[in-house]
C-alpha positions as CSV (number, residue, x, y, z in Angstrom):
1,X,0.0,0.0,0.0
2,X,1.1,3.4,-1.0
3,X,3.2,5.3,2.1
4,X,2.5,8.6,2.5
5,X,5.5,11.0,4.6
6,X,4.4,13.5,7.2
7,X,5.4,16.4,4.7
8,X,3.2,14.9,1.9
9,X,0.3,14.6,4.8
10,X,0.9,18.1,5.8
11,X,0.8,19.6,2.2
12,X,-2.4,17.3,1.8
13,X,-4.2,19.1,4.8
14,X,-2.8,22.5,3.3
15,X,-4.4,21.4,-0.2
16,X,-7.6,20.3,1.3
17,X,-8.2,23.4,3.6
18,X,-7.2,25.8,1.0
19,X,-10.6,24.2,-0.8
20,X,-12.8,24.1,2.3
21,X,-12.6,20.3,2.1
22,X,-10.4,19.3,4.9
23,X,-12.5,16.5,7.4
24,X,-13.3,14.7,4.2
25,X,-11.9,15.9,1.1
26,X,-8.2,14.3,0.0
27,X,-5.7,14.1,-3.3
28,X,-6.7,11.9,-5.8
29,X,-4.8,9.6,-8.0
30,X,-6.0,7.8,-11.2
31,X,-4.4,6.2,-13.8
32,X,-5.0,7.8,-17.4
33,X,-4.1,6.2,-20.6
34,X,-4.4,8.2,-24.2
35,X,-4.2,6.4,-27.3
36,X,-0.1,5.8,-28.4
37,X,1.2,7.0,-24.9
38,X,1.9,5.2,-21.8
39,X,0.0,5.6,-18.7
40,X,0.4,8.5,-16.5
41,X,-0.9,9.5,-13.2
42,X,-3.3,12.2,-13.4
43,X,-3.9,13.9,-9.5
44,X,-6.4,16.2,-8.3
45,X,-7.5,17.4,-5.3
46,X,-11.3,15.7,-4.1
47,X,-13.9,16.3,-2.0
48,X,-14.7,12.9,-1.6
49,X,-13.2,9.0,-2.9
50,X,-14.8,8.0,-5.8
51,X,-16.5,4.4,-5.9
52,X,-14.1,1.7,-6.1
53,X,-11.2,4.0,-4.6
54,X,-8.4,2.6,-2.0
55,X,-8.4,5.2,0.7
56,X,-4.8,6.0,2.5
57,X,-5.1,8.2,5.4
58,X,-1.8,9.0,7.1
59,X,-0.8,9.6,10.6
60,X,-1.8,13.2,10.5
61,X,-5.2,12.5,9.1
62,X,-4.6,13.5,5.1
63,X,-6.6,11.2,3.1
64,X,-5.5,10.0,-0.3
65,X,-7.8,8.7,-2.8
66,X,-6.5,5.8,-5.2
67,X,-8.5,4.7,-8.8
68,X,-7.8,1.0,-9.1
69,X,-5.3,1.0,-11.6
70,X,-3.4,3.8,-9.5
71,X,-3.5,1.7,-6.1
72,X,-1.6,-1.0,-8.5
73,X,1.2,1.2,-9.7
74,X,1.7,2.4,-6.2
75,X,1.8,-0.2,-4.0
76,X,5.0,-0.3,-3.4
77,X,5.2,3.4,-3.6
78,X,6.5,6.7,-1.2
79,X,4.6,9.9,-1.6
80,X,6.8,12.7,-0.7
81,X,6.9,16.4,-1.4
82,X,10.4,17.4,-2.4
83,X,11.5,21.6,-3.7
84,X,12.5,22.4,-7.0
85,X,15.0,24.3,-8.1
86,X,12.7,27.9,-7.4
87,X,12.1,26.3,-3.9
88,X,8.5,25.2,-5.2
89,X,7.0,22.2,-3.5
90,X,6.1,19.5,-5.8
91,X,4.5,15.6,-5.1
92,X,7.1,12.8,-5.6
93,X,6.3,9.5,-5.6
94,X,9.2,7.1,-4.9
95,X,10.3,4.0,-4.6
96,X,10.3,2.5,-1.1
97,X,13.8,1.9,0.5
């Protein structure tokens, strides 16, 4: 099952609030495939799982919502938040050590 670090739960909360969603709302990952491309991970931010969706909730409460064929892809995944080069917070998702 996906792991999900404090900072990633804390950015999640951040997300959520900022949307007036926080007690329930979460980020949302789904796998999207286009015609001649390989999948990629599309994530939003939701006010609710959609039927059929793994739910994660971390230690500090964050909830994240997984479409089937996302839960698959991340099992054996780390969600992290990591700063780009302009000190901008981004998702990562990495492998687990």
């Amino acid at each position: 099952m996906l792991a999900v670090t404090e900072a990633a739960a804390e950015a999640i909360s951040a997300l959520t609030a900022q949307g007036g969603i926080q007690q329930e709302g979460g980020l949302r990952f789904a796998l999207q495939t286009e015609a001649d491309s390989q999948p990629a991970l599309a994530l939003t931010v939701a006010p609710q799982p959609a039927e059929g969706d793994q739910v994660v909730t971390a230690n500090e409460g964050a909830h994240v919502f997984l479409e089937e064929g996302a839960a698959d892809y991340l099992s054996d995944k780390v969600l992290d938040v990591q700063a780009d080069n302009e000190g901008q917070l981004n998702f990562a998702v990495l492998e687990k050590g």
